[in-house]
Each structure stands twice: as structure tokens, then as C-alpha cells.
C-alpha positions in Angstrom: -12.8 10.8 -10.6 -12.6 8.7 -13.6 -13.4 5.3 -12.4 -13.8 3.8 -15.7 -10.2 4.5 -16.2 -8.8 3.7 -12.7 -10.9 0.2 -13.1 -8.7 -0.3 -16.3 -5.6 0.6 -14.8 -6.5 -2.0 -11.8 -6.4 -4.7 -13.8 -3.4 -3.8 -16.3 -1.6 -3.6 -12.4 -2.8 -6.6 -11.7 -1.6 -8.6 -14.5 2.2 -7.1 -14.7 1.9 -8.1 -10.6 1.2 -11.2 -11.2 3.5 -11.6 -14.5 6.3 -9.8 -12.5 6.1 -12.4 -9.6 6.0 -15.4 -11.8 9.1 -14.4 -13.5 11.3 -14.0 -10.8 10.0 -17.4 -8.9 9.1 -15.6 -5.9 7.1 -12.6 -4.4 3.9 -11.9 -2.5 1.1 -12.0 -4.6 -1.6 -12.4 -1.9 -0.7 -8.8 0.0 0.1 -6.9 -3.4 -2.7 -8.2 -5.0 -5.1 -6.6 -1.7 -4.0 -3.1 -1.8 -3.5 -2.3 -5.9 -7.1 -0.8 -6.0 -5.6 1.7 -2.9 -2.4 2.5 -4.4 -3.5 2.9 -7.7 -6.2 5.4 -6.9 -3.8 7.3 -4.9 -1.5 7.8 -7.9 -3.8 8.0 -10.2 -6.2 10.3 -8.8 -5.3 11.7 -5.3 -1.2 12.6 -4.8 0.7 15.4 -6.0 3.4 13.5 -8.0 6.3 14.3 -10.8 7.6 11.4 -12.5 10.4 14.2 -14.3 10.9 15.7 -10.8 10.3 13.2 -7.8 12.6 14.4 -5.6 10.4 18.0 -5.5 10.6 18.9 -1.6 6.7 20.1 -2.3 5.3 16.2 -3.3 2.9 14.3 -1.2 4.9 11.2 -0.1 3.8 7.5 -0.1 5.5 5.0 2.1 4.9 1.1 1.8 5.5 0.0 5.2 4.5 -3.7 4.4 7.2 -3.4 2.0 7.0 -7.4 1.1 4.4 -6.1 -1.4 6.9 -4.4 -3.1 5.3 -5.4 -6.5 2.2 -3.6 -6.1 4.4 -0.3 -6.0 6.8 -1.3 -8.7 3.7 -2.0 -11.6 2.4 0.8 -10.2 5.5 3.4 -10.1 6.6 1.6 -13.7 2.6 2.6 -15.4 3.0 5.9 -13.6 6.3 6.4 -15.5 8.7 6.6 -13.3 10.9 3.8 -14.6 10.7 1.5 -17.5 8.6 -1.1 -17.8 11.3 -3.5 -18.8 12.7 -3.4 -15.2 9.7 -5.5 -14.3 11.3 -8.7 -15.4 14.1 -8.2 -13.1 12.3 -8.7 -9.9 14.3 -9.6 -6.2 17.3 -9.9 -8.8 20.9 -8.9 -7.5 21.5 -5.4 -8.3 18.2 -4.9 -9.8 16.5 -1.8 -9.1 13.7 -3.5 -7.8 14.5 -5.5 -4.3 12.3 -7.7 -2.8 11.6 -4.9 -0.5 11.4 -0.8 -1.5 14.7 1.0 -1.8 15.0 4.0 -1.8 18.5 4.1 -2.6 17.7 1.8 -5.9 14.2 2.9 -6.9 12.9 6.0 -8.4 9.6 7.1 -6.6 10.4 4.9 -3.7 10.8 7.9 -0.9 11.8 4.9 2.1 13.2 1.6 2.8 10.6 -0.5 4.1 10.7 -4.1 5.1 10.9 -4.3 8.6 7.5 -4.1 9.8 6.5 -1.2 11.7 8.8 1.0 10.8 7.6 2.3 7.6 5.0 3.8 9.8 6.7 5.0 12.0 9.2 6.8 9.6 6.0 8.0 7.7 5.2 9.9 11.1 8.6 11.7 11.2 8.3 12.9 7.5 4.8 13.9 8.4 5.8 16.4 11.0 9.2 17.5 9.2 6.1 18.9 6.8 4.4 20.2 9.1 7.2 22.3 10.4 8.4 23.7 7.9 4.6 24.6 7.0 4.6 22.4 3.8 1.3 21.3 2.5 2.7 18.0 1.4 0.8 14.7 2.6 1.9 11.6 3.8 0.0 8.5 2.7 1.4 4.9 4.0 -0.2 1.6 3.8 0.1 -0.6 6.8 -1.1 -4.4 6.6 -3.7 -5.9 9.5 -0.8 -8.4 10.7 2.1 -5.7 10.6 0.1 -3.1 13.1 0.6 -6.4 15.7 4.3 -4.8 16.2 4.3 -2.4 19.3 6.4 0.0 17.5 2.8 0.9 15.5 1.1 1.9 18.4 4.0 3.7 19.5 3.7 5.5 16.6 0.1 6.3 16.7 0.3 7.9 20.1 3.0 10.7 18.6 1.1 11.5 15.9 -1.9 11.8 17.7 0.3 14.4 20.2 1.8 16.8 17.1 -1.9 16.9 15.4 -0.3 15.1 12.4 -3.2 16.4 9.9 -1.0 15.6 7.0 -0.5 12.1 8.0 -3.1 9.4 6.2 -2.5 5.4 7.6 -4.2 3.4 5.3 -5.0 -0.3 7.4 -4.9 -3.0 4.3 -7.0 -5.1 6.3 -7.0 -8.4 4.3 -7.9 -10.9 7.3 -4.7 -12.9 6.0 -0.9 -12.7 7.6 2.2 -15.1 6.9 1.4 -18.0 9.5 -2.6 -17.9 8.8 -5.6 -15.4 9.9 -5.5 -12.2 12.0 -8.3 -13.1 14.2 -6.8 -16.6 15.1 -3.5 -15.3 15.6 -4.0 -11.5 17.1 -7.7 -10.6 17.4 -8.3 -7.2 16.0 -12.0 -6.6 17.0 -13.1 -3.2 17.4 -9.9 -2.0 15.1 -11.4 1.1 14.6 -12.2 2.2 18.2 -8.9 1.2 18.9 -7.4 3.5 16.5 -9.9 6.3 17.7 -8.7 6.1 21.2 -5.1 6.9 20.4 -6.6 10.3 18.9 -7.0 9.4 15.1 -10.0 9.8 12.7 -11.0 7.0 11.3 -13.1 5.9 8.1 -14.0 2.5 6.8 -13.9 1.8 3.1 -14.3 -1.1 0.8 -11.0 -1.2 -0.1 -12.0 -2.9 -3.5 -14.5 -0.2 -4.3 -13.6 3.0 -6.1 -16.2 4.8 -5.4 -16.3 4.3 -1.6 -12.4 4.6 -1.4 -13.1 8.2 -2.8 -15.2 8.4 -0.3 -13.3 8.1 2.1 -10.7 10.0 1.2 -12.9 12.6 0.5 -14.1 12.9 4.3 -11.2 12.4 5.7 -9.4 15.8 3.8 -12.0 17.5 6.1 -10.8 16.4 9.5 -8.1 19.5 10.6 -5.9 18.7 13.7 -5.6 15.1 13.9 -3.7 12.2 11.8 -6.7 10.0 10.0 -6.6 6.2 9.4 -8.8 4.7 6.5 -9.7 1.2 7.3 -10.0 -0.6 3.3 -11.4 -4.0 3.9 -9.9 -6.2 1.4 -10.0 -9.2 0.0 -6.4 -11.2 0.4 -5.0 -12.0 -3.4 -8.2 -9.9 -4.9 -8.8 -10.9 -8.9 -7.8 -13.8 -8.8 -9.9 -16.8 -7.7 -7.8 -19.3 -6.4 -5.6 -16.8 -4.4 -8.3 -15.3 -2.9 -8.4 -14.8 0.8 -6.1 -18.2 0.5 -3.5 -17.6 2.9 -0.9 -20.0 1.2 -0.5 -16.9 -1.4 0.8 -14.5 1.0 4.6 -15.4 -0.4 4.4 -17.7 -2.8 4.7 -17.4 -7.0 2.4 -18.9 -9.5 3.7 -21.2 -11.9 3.5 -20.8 -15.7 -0.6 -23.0 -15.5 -1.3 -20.9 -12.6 0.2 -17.7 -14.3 -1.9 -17.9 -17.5 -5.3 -19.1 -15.4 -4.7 -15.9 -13.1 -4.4 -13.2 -16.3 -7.2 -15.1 -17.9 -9.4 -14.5 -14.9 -7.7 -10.9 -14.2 -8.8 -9.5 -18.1 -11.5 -11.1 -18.2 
């Protein structure tokens, strides 16, 4: 692992997340801003991708399920090469490529339509055993937020991956403390998360979701565990690189304007 470079690339993402929300007026910064240390590190140093061939039935598959941080994937998918960088300034605009939520049908490298909360997760599980039927040795990655697992359709989920030994299925809990109408704990308590998770038959790590060298880590361990889906826990910090978004909860869907824009890239490269 090159953290050096993947530390670079974090705040490049950063920037063009927080530049691409700006510019369309609208967006969630907050959420995007949590898990671009996650999603970069999994395209940057852990999936099997193609950018010239991403339809290739043999890929490892990543699947935003709290797709309203759509921007997180775009800057990501756009530096990864996927598309053209020049599609970033057309954000949540009508027939723009890039919707305020992943489509599949629109986006190149976007493998589902996400939005709807819960069911991201629940279509990751489905691809996950298609792959394991037909004895692919694809994975599954999919990044779940700490509000969004609230919606019964999660655990539902859980409890039939758990049954088909989903080993090629990796949940990744952004667990920012932070959801739309204020924090987890006041609105759904979520103590013991990770017991939780282990009773419905998963392995589960803890990470520092901020932390390149204890996301590999994790990630790391948990390619050990055979016969059972695995969960990584990465405890975030809500709007992450940017001071006056941090763990702010009046930044999970709102855009910076141009003062706020040019103080968040000042503090984002430093």
C-alpha cells in the first residue's frame, strides 16, 4: 500500500467533492465527505477494476447504498478514469450523467441504482450470491451509512447473507454519528453495533475510517474469514477535512457557498 499516494488522492477527491457540490447549488457534502478515505482506498488499492472494460462479468462490484453521497463516487470514478472530468460541473443537472443519486443506467462504473435506503444492501446481497453460484471470485463491497441500517429491510438483509455464507460480501458501516434530522444516538441508539451485527452471523472489524493504515488493516483480516459475509465498522468523522463541516449535522445536504467554498479547499490542501 502506497499511503503517501492514497493520502494525496484523498484530498484531490476532496476538493473536486466539495467544488462539484458548490457548483450545482446542492448535494451532500457531510456524508461524501465521511467515506472518501473508504472509497478511495478501495479503488485505489483493493478492487479489481477496468475503466476500458467495466462491464467484465469477472470485476469486484461496489455498490453505494447511501446513494445521496453520490459525489464521493463521481470524483472518485472521474480520477479513476472512468469518465471525464468535465462531467463534474454538471452535477444533479437534467440529463446529466451524474443524478443526484447513482445510476446505473447513466453512469459508467456505477453497477446499481441506489437512493432508496436499504436497498443498495440488499441488492449488494443478491449480486454477492449470483457470484457465488456461478463460482466467480468477484467481491462485493457496499457502503452503508449509521442512519440508513435504521431501515428493517437492512437486517433483513443481514440474516440472508448470514444463511448463504456470503464470503464475497464486504458491508462497510460509514458510521459518522450524523443522519438528516440530527444524531444516531438521539434518534436510533446504536450501542453495541458491532455485537449486533455479529449475532446475525457476520464478522466484524472496527477501523478508523480516516486512517489508512488501519483501514488496510482491516481489510486485510477480514480477507481471512471463509464462510461468512464481514462488516467493517469505519468510525468517521461527518464532513471530514473540513473544519466547519465537521461532525456539523447542518452539512449533511446542504452546499457551500463561493466564501465557504474557497475557505473549505484552503483548509482541504493545506
Amino acid at each position: 500500500m502506497n499511503k503517501e499516494k492514497l493520502v494525496e488522492i484523498s484530498k484531490e477527491l476532496r476538493k473536486n467533492i466539495i467544488e462539484t457540490i458548490s457548483k450545482a447549488g446542492s448535494g451532500h457534502p457531510g456524508g461524501s465527505l465521511s467515506i472518501i478515505d473508504i472509497i478511495s482506498y478501495l479503488y485505489f488499492e483493493k478492487m479489481n477494476v477496468d475503466v476500458l472494460n467495466h462491464k467484465a462479468e469477472d470485476r469486484d462490484r461496489f455498490v453505494l447504498s447511501k446513494g445521496h453521497a453520490a459525489p464521493a463516487l463521481y470524483v472518485t470514478l472521474a480520477e479513476k478514469g472512468f469518465f471525464d472530468k468535465e462531467e463534474l460541473n454538471h452535477l444533479r443537472e437534467i440529463g446529466s450523467i451524474l443524478q443526484g443519486h447513482p445510476d446505473a443506467k447513466k453512469c459508467p462504473g456505477v453497477d446499481i441504482c441506489t437512493g432508496s435506503l436499504g436497498q443498495g444492501f440488499s441488492n449488494s446481497c443478491g449480486i454477492a450470491l449470483g457470484n457465488k453460484l456461478n463460482k466467480s471470485k468477484a467481491m462485493t463491497y457496499v457502503v452503508l451509512g449509521d442512519g440508513e441500517i435504521q431501515e428493517g429491510i437492512v437486517w433483513e438483509a443481514m440474516m440472508s447473507a448470514s444463511k448463504y455464507k456470503l464470503d464475497n460480501l464486504v458491508a462497510i458501516v460509514d458510521k459518522n454519528n450524523i443522519q438528516l434530522d440530527g444524531r444516531v444516538s438521539e434518534i436510533m441508539p446504536e450501542e453495541n453495533l458491532a455485537n449486533r451485527i455479529t449475532d446475525f452471523g457476520w464478522h466484524v472489524v472496527e477501523c478508523n475510517g480516516h486512517d489508512y493504515d488501519d483501514i488496510n488493516r482491516a481489510f486485510n483480516e477480514i480477507e481471512q474469514v471463509k464462510d461468512k459475509p464481514k462488516c467493517i465498522i469505519a468510525n468517521t468523522i461527518k464532513g471530514k477535512g473540513v473544519s466547519f463541516m465537521e461532525d456539523n449535522v447542518a452539512w449533511h445536504g446542504a452546499a457551500p457557498n463561493a466564501e465557504q467554498t474557497e475557505k473549505a479547499i484552503a483548509e482541504i490542501i493545506g
